[in-house]
Structures are given as structure tokens and as C-alpha cells.
DRENTORDREN-258727 format. One line per 2 residues: number of its first residue (from 1); their letters; for each residue x, y, z of N, C-alpha, C, O. Coordinates in Angstrom, 2 decimals, m for minus. Example, Ala and Ser with C-alpha at 12.3 -4.5 7.8 and 13.67 -1.06 7.14 Angstrom:
BEGIN
1 = AS = 13.19,m5.69,7.80,12.30,m4.50,7.80,13.20,m3.30,7.80,14.24,m3.32,8.46 | 12.85,m2.25,7.08,13.67,m1.06,7.14,12.90,0.03,7.87,13.41,1.14,8.04
***
This chain:
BEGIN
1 = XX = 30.74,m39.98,298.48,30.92,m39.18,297.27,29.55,m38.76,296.75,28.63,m39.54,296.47 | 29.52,m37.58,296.65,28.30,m37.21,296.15,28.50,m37.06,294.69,29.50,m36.66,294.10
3 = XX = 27.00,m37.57,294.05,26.42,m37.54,292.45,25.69,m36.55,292.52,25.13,m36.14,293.54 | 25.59,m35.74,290.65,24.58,m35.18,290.26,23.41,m35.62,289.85,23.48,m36.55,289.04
5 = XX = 22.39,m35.28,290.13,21.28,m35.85,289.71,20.10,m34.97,289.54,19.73,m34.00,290.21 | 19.44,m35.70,288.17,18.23,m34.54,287.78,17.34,m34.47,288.45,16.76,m35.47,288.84
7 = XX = 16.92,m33.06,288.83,15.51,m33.34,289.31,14.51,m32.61,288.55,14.63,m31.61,287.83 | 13.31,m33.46,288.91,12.45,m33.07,287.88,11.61,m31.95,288.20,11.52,m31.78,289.41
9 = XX = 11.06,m31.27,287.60,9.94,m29.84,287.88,8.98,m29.60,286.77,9.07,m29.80,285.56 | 7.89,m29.02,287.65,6.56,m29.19,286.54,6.32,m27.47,286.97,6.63,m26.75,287.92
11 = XX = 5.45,m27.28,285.42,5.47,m26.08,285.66,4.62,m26.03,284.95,4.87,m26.69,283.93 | 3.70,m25.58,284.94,2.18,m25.18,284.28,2.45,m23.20,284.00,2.70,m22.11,284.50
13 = XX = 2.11,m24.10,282.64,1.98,m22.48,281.57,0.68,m22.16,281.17,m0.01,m23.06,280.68 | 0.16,m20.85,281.32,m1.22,m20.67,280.54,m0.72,m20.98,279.01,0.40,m21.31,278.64
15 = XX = m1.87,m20.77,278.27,m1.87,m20.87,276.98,m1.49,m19.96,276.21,m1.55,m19.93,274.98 | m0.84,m18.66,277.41,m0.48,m17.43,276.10,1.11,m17.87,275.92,1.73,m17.84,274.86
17 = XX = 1.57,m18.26,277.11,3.07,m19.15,277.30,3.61,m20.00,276.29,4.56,m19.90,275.53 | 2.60,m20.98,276.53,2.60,m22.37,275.58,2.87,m22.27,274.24,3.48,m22.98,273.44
19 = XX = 2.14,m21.01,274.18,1.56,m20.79,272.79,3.40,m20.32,272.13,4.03,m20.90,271.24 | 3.87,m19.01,273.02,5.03,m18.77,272.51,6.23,m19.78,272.72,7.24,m19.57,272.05
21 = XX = 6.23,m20.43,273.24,7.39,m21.73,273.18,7.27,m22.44,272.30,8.31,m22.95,271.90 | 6.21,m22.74,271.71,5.97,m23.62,270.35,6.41,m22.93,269.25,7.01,m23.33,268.25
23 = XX = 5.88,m21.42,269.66,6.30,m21.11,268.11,8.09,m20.73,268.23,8.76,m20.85,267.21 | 8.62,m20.37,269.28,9.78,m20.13,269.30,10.88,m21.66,269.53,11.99,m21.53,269.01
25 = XX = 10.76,m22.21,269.82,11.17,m23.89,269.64,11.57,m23.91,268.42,10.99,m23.42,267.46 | 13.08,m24.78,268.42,13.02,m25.22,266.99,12.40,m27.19,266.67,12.14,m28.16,267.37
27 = XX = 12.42,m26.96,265.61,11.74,m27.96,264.90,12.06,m29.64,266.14,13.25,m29.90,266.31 | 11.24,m30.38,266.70,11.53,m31.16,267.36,11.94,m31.50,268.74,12.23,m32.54,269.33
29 = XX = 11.86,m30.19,269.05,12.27,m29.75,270.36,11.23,m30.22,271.37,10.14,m30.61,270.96 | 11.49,m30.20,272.48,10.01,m30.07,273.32,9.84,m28.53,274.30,10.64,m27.62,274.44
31 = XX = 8.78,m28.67,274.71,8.52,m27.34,275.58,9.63,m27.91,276.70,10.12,m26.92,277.25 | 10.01,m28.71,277.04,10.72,m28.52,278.60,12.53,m28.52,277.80,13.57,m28.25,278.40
33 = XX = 12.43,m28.78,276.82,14.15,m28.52,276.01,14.55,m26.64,276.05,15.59,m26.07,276.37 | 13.39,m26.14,275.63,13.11,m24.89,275.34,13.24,m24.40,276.52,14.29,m23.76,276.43
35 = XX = 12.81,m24.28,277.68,12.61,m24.02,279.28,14.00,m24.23,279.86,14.47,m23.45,280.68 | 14.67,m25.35,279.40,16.34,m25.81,280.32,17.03,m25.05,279.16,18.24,m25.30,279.18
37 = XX = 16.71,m24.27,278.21,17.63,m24.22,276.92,17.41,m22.73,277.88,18.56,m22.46,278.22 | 16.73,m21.94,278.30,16.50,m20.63,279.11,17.26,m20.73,280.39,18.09,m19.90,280.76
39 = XX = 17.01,m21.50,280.85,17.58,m21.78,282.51,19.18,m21.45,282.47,19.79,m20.78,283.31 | 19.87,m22.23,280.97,21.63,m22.61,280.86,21.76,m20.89,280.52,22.55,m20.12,281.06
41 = XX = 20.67,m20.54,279.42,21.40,m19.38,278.97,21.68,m17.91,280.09,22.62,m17.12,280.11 | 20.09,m17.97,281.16,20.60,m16.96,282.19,21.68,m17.35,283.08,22.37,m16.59,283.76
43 = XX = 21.76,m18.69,283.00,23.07,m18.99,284.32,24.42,m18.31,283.75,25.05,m17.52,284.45 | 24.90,m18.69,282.30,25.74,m18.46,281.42,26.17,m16.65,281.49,27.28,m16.12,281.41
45 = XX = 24.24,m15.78,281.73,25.25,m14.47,281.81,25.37,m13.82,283.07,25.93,m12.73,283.16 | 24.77,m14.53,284.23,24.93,m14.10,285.05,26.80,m14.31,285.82,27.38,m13.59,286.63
47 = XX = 27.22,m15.51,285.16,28.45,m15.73,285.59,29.44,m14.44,284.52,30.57,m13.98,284.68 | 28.59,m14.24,283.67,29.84,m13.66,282.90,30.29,m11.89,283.78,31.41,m11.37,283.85
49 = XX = 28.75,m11.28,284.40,28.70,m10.20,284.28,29.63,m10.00,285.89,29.11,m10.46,286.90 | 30.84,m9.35,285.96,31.12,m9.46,287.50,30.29,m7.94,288.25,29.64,m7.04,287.70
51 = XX = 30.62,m8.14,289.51,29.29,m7.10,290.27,30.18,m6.33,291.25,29.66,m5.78,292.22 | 31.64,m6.28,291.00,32.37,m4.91,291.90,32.30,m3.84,290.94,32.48,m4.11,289.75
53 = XX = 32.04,m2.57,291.34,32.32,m1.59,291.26,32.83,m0.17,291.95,32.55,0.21,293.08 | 33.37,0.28,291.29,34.35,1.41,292.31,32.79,2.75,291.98,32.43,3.05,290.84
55 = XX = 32.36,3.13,292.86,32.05,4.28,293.21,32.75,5.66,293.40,32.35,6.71,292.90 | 33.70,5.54,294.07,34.27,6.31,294.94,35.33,6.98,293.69,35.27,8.21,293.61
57 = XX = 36.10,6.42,292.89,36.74,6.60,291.89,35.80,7.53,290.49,34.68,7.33,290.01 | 36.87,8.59,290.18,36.15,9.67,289.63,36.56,9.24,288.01,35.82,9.73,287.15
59 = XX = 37.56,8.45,287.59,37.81,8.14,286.35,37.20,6.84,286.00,37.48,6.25,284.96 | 36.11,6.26,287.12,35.69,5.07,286.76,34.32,5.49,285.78,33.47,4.64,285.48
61 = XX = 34.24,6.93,285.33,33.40,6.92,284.05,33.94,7.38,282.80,34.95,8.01,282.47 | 32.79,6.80,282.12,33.13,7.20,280.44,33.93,8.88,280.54,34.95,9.35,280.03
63 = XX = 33.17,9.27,281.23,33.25,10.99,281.25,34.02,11.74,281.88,33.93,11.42,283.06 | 34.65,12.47,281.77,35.76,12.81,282.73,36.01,14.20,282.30,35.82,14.65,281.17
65 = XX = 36.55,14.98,283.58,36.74,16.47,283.27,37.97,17.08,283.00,38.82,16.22,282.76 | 38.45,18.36,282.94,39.48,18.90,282.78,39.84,18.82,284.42,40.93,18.41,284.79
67 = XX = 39.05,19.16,285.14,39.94,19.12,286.33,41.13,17.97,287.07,41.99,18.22,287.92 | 40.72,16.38,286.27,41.11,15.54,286.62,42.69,15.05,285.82,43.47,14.11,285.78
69 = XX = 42.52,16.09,285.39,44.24,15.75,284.25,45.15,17.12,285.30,44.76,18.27,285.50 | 46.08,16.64,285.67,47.80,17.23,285.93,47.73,18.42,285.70,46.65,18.46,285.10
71 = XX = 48.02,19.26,285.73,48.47,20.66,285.56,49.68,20.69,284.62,49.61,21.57,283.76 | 50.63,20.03,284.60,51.49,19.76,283.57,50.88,19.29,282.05,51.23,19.90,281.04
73 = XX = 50.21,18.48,282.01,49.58,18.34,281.22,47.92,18.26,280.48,47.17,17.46,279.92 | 48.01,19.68,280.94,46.30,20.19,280.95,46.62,20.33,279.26,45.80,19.68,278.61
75 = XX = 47.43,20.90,278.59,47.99,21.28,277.15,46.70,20.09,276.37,45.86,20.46,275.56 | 46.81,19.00,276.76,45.88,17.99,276.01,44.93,17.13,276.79,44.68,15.92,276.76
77 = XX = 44.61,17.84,277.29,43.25,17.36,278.08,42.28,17.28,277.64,41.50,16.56,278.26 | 41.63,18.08,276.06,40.75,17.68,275.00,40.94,16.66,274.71,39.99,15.87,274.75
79 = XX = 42.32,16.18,274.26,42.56,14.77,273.90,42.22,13.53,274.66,41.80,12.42,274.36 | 42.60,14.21,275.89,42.63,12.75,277.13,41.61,12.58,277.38,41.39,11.44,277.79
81 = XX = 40.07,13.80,277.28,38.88,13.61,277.45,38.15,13.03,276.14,37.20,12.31,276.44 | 38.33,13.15,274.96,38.12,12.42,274.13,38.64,11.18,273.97,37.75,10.35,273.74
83 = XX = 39.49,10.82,274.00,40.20,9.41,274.01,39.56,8.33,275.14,39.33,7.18,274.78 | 39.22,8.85,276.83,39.09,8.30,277.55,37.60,7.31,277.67,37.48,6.37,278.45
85 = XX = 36.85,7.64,276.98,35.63,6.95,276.81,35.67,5.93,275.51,34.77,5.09,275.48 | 36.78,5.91,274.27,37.06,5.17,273.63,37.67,4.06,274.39,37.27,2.96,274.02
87 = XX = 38.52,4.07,275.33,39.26,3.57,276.24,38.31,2.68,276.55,38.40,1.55,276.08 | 37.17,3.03,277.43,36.35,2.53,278.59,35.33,1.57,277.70,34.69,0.61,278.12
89 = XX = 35.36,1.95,276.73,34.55,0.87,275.20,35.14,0.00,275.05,34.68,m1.11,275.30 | 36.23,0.18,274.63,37.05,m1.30,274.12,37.84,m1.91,275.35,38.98,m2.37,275.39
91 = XX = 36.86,m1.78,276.38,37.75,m2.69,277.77,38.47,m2.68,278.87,38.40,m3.50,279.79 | 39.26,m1.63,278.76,40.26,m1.05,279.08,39.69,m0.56,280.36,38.50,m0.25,280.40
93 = XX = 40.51,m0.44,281.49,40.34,m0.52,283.11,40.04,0.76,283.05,40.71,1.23,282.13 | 39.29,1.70,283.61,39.24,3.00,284.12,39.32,3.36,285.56,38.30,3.25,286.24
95 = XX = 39.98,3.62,285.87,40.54,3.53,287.34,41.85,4.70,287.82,43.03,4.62,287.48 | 41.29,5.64,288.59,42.80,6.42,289.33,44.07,6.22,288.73,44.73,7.08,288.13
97 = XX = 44.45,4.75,288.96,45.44,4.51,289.51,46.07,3.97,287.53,47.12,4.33,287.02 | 45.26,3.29,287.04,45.38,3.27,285.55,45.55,4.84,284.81,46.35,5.22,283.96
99 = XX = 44.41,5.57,285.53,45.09,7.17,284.64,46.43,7.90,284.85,46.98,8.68,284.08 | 46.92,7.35,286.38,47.94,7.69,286.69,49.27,7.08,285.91,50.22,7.80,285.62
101 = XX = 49.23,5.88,285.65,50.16,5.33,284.90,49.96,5.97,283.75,50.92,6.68,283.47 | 48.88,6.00,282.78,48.68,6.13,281.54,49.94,8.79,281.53,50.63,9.30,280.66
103 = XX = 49.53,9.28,282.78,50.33,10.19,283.07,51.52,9.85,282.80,52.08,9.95,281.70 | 51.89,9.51,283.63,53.40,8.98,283.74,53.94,8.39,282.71,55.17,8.35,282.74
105 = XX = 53.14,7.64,281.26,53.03,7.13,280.26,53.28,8.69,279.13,54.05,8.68,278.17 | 52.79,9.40,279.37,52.90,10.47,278.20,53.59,11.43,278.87,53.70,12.53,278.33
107 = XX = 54.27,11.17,280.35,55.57,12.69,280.61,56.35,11.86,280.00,56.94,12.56,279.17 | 56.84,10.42,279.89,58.35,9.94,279.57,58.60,10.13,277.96,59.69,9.92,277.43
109 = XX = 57.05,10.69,277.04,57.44,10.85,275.81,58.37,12.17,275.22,58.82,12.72,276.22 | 58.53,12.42,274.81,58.78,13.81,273.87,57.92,14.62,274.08,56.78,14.26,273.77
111 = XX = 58.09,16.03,274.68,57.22,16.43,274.60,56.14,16.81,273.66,54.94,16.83,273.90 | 56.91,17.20,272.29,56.37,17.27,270.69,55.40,15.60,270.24,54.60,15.30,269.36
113 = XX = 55.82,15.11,271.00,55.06,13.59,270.66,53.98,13.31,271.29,53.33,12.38,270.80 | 53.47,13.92,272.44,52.29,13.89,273.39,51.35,13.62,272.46,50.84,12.52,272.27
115 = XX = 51.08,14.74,271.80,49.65,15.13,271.40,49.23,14.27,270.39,48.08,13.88,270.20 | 50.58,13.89,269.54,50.48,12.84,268.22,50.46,11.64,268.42,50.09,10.85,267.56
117 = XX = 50.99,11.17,269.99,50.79,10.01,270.60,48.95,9.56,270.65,48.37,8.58,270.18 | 48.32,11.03,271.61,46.75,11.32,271.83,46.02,11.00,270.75,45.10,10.18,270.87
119 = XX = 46.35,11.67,269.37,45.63,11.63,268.35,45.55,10.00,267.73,44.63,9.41,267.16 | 46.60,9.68,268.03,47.17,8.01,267.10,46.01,7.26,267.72,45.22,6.55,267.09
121 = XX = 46.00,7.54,269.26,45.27,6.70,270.25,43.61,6.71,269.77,42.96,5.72,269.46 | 43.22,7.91,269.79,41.84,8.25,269.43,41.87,7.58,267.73,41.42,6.45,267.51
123 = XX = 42.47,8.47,266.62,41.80,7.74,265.50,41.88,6.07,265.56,40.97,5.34,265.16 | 43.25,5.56,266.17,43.13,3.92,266.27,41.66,3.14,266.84,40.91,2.28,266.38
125 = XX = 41.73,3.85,267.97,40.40,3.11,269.04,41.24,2.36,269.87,40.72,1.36,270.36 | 42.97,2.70,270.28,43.21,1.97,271.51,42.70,2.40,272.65,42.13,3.42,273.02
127 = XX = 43.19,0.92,273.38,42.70,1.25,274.91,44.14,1.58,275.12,44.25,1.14,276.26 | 45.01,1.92,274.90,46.57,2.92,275.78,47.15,3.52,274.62,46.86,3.46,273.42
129 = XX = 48.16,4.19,275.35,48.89,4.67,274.33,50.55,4.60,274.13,51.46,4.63,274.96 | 50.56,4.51,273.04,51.66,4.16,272.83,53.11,5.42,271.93,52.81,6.30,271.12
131 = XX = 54.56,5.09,272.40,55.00,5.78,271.61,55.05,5.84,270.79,54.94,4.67,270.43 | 55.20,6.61,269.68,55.90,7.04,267.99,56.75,6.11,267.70,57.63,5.79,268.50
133 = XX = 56.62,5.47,266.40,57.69,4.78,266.14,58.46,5.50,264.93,57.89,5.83,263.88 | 59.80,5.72,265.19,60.57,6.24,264.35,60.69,5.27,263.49,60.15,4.18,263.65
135 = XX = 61.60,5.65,262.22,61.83,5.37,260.69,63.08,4.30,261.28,63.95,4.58,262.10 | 62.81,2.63,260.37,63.70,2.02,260.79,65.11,2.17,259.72,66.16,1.58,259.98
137 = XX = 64.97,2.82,258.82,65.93,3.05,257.61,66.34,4.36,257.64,65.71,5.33,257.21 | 67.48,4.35,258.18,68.75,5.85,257.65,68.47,6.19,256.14,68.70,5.39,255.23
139 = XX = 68.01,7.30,255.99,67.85,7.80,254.87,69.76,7.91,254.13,70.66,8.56,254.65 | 69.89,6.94,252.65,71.09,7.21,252.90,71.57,8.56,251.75,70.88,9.18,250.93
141 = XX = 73.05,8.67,252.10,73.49,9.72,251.45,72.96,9.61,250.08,72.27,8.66,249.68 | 73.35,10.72,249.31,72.98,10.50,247.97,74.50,10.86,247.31,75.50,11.54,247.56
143 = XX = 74.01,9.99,246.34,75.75,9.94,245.00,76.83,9.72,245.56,77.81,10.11,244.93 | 77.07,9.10,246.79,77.95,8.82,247.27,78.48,7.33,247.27,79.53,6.89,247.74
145 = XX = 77.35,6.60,246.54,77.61,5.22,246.23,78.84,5.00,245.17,79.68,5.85,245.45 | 79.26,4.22,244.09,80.13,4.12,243.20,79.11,3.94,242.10,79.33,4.41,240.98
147 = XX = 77.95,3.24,242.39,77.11,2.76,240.99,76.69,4.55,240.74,76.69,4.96,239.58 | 76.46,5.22,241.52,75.77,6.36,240.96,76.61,7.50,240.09,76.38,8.66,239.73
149 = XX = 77.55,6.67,239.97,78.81,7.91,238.96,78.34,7.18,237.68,78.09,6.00,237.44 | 78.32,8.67,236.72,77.76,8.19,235.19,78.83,7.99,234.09,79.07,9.13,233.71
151 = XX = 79.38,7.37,233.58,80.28,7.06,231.74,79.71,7.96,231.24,78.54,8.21,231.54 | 80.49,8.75,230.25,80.11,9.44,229.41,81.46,9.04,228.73,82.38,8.57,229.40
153 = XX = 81.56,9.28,227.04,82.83,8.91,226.34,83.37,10.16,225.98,84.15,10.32,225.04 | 82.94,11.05,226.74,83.84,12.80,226.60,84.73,12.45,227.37,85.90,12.21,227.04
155 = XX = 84.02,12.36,229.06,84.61,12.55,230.35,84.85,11.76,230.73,85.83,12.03,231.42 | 84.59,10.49,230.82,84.77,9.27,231.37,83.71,9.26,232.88,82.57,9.72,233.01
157 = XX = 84.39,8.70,233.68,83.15,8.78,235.13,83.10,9.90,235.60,84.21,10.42,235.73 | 82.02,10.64,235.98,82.01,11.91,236.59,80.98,12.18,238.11,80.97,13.29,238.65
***
């Protein structure tokens, strides 16, 4: 079974080095706390940052043209080109095959709802889009209740 174990390393700093680890150290620290306190933090972003990227894919940028939207729905392609770099900010996959869904996502709407779908998307800052949500309350009749008939001592209920 194998153990971890420290090993030790020396490392000679000129004095312009030295000089900034002391002053950047906090209170009690030592120069070699300061040095492993550097070591954890590049390991930390090198794991975070992953290293595939699609080349070859034309929606894998912020930027994107009119040519790359449908012919069916060129109508809002200002939109889809504005929206699509909000997209690519807050996370959201940019990829072919994601714009293709996100298509297929705004033919199944209304057509009258496309664009208000586009706009919702952009002022929100989502990364997709979503349908319209209709009114969950039936507007109801009016005076057709019983409380809404008035007494009067001419007419009685009217």
C-alpha cells in the first residue's frame, strides 16, 4: 500500500522575491506557507479550466451570422444574433447541435410568440428560451354573479 509523503524542496529567492513574499504574507505565515499557498492555488485552476474545444463548429462563438439561422426563421435573426452571445456568457453550450434544438425550440411556438419569446430571452439574460406563459385566471364574466345585483327601495333588485 502506498503512503503520501512530503517532500521537501529548497528554493533560493533573490532578494527582490523575498522581499515580495514578506510583504504579501499574512501576519505569521512563513515564506514556504506562502510558496505551497501558490502551488494549491495554480493546481486548483488548472483542474477547473477543461481544454476541449470544437474548432470546426461555427456557433461555437460569441458571434454568429445571419447566414447561420434557417431560412424559415431568418424573420428574427437580429434577435438570435443578439441573444446568442448573452447565451455563451452565462454558460450555456454553444454548439450546432444546441442551436439546432434551441430551432426546433422556437418553430413549436406560436408563431406571434417567436419574437416575444427572443426579446424575454435577451432582456432576462437567459441561456434558452422559453415559452409565454399565459394568464392562469379566466377573466370572469361581469354582473353575472348574484352579489352584483343592487337594492334600491323603488325597484327592488335590478
Amino acid at each position: 500500500m502506498e503512503t503520501k509523503k512530503d517532500i521537501k524542496v529548497s528554493v533560493f529567492l533573490d532578494k527582490e522575491m523575498a522581499t515580495f513574499i514578506d510583504e504579501n504574507k499574512t501576519y505569521g505565515m512563513r515564506r514556504s506557507d506562502y510558496m505551497r499557498g501558490l502551488v494549491w492555488e495554480k493546481m486548483k485552476r488548472k483542474k477547473a479550466k477543461p481544454t476541449v474545444t470544437t474548432t470546426n463548429d461555427p456557433f461555437n462563438s460569441s458571434c454568429i451570422t445571419t447566414d447561420l439561422i434557417p431560412d424559415d426563421l431568418k424573420q428574427y435573426s437580429d434577435l438570435f444574433i443578439e441573444w446568442w452571445p448573452i447565451r455563451k456568457q452565462k454558460g450555456g453550450s454553444c454548439t450546432e447541435s444546441v442551436a439546432n434544438r434551441i430551432f426546433k425550440t422556437l418553430r413549436s411556438f406560436p408563431s406571434q410568440d417567436r419574437k416575444e419569446a427572443l426579446e424575454k430571452a435577451i432582456t432576462g439574460g437567459w441561456k434558452d428560451i422559453y415559452p409565454l406563459k399565459k394568464g392562469y385566471k379566466q377573466e370572469e364574466p361581469k354582473n353575472n354573479h348574484p352579489a352584483s345585483r343592487v337594492f334600491t327601495a323603488k325597484g327592488g333588485f335590478e
